[in-house]
C-alpha positions as CSV (number, residue, x, y, z in Angstrom):
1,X,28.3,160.3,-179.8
2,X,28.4,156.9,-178.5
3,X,26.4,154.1,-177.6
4,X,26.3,154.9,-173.7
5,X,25.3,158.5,-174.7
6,X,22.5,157.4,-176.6
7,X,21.5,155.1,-173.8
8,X,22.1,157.7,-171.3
9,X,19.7,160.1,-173.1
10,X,17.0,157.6,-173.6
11,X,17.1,156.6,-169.7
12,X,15.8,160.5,-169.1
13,X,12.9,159.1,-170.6
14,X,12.7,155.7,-169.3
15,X,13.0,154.4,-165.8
16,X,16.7,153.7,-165.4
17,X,19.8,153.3,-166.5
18,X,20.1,149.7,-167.1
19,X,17.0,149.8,-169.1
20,X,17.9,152.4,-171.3
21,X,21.3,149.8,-171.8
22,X,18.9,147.5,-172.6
23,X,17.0,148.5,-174.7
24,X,19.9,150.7,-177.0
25,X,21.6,147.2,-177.0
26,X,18.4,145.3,-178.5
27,X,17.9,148.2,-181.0
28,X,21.4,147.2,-182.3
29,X,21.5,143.7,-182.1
30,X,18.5,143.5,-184.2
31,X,20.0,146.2,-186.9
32,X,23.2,143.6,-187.0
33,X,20.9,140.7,-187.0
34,X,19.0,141.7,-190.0
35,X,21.8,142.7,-191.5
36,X,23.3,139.3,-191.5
37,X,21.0,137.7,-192.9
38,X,21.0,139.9,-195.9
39,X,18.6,142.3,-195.3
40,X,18.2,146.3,-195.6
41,X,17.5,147.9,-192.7
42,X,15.7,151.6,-193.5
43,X,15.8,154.3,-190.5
44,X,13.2,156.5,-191.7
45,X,14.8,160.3,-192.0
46,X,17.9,159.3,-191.1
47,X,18.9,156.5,-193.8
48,X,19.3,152.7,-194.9
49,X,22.2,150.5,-193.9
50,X,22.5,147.5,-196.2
51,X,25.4,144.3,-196.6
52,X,27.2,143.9,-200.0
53,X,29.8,141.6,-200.7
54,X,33.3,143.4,-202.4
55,X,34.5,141.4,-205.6
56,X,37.9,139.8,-205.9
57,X,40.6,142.3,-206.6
58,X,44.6,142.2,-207.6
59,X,46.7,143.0,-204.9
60,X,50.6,142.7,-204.0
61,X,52.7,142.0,-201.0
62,X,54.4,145.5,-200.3
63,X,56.7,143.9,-198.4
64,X,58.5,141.4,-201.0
65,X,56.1,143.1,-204.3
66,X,54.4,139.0,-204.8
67,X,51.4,139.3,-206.6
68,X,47.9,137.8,-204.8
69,X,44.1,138.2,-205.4
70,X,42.2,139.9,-202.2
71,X,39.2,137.4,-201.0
72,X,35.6,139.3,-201.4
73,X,34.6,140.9,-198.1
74,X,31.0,141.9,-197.0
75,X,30.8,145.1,-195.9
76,X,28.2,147.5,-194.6
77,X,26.9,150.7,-197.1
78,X,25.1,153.4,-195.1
79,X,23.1,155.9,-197.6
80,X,21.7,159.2,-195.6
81,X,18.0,160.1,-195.7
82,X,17.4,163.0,-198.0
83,X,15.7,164.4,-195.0
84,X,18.8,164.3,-192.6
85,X,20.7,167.5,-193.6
86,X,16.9,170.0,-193.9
């Protein structure tokens, strides 16, 4: 499923098309904005999606086998509702 189907379902229940865009679009740009600035953001009975930052790890070059460290990352961790699969 992707983003147009969602908004494609929700404008059966809204007015139009472009609105349903809308408002799927808002819905998501909120979810990234929150969590950008570090927070969790909890879909009740369907699950949490919060940012953690990776720590530094070894690494090597497979091309020419150099040794280098890997800069931390922040990724995203989604954990499902315990509700999601009932």
């Amino acid at each position: 499923m992707t983003k147009n189907d969602i908004a494609t379902s929700l404008s059966k229940m809204l007015s139009s098309k472009k609105e349903a865009d809308a408002a799927v679009n808002k819905v998501f740009e909120d979810i990234s904005n929150a969590l950008k600035n570090g927070e969790k953001v909890v879909v009740t009975g369907f699950g949490s999606f919060n940012m953690f930052e990776t720590r530094t790890k070894n690494g090597r070059n497979p091309k020419t086998g150099e040794k280098l460290l890997i800069a931390p990352m922040k990724k995203i961790r989604f954990k499902q509702s315990k509700d999601f699969f009932e």
